[in-house]
N, C-alpha and C positions, 0 to 999 in steps of 0.2 A: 805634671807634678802630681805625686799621687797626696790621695788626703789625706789628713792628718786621724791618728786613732783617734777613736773615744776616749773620752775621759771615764773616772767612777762615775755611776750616777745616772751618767748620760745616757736620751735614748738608743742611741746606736752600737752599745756595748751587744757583746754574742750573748743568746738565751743562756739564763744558767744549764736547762736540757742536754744544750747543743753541748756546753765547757764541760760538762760532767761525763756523757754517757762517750765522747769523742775522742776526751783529752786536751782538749783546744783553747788556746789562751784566751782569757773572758775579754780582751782587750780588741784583738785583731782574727781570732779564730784560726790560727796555724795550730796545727795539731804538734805541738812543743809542750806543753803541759806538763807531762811526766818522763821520766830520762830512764825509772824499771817499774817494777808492776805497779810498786806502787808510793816509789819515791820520787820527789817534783823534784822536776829540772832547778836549775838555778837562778834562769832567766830565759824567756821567749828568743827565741833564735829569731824571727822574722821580725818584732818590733821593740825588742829590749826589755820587756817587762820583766822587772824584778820578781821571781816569786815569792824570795825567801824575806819580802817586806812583810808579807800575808802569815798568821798566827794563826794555822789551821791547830796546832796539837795533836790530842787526845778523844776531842769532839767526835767524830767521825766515827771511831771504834767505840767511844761510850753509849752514841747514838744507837748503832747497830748493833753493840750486845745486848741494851737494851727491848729493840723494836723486836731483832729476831728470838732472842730470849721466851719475849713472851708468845711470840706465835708459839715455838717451840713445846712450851709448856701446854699453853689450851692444846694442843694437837696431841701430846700425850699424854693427857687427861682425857680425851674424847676416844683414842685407841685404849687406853688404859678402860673407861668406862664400859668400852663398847666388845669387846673383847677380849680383856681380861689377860696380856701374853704375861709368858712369864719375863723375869725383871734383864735375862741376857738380849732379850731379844727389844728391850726398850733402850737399853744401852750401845749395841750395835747399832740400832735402826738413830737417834736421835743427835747422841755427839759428833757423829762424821758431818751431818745434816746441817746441825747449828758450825761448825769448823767452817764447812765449805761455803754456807751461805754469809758469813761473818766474814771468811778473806773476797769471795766474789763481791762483794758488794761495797768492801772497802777504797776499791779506786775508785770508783762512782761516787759514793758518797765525799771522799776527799776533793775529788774535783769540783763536785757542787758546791761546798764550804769555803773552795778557796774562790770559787764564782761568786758566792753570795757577797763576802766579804770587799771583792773587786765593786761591785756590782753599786755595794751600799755605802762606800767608802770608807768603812769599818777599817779602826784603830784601836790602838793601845789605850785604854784609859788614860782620861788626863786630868788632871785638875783645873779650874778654870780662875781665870788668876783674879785675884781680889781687884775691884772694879772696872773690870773689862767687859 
């Protein structure tokens, strides 16, 4: 009889590492996660998990335009200080750069957030009901 998954929470859930950089359901680890580059499956093909419970959004891409945004900038302020190019060649060099590293990094990042959220038990706000 095989054993039963992990629950949220539990120690025996997959690393968030493993679910993010792999694809791999945080639950049972079958690389079912994602169904195109960077749209989640509907549910785990090997042990039923629901994905579409999980309320990844917008987080992901606001994180990463964020984090890479600002590397972006100090790097062309440090080219811009250091050498001075003219303004074509910070505009070729920089928006393909932040583009590419903003979609590569976007299934990673979504896969870690729907990790986390497996991981923590994370849900929808609720209210907590008068004396309970």
């Amino acid at each position: 009889m095989p054993e039963p998954a992990p629950e949220p929470g539990s120690a025996g859930a997959i690393p968030v590492p493993d679910s993010a950089f792999k694809g791999a359901c945080p639950r049972c680890g079958a690389p079912s996660l994602f169904s195109g580059w960077v749209k989640f499956a509907a549910r785990c093909g090997n042990c039923g998990l629901d994905y579409a419970a999980f309320n990844v959004g917008d987080g992901p891409a606001a994180f990463l335009t964020l984090i890479v945004g600002t590397i972006i900038v100090v790097l062309s302020i440090a080219l811009e200080l250091a050498a001075s190019p003219p303004i074509w060649l910070h505009l070729l060099l920089w928006i393909p750069l932040t583009v590419v590293l903003v979609v590569f990094s976007l299934r990673w990042a979504k896969g870690a957030l729907l990790a986390l959220e497996y991981r923590n038990a994370a849900r929808e706000g609720r209210l907590k009901e008068p004396g309970a």
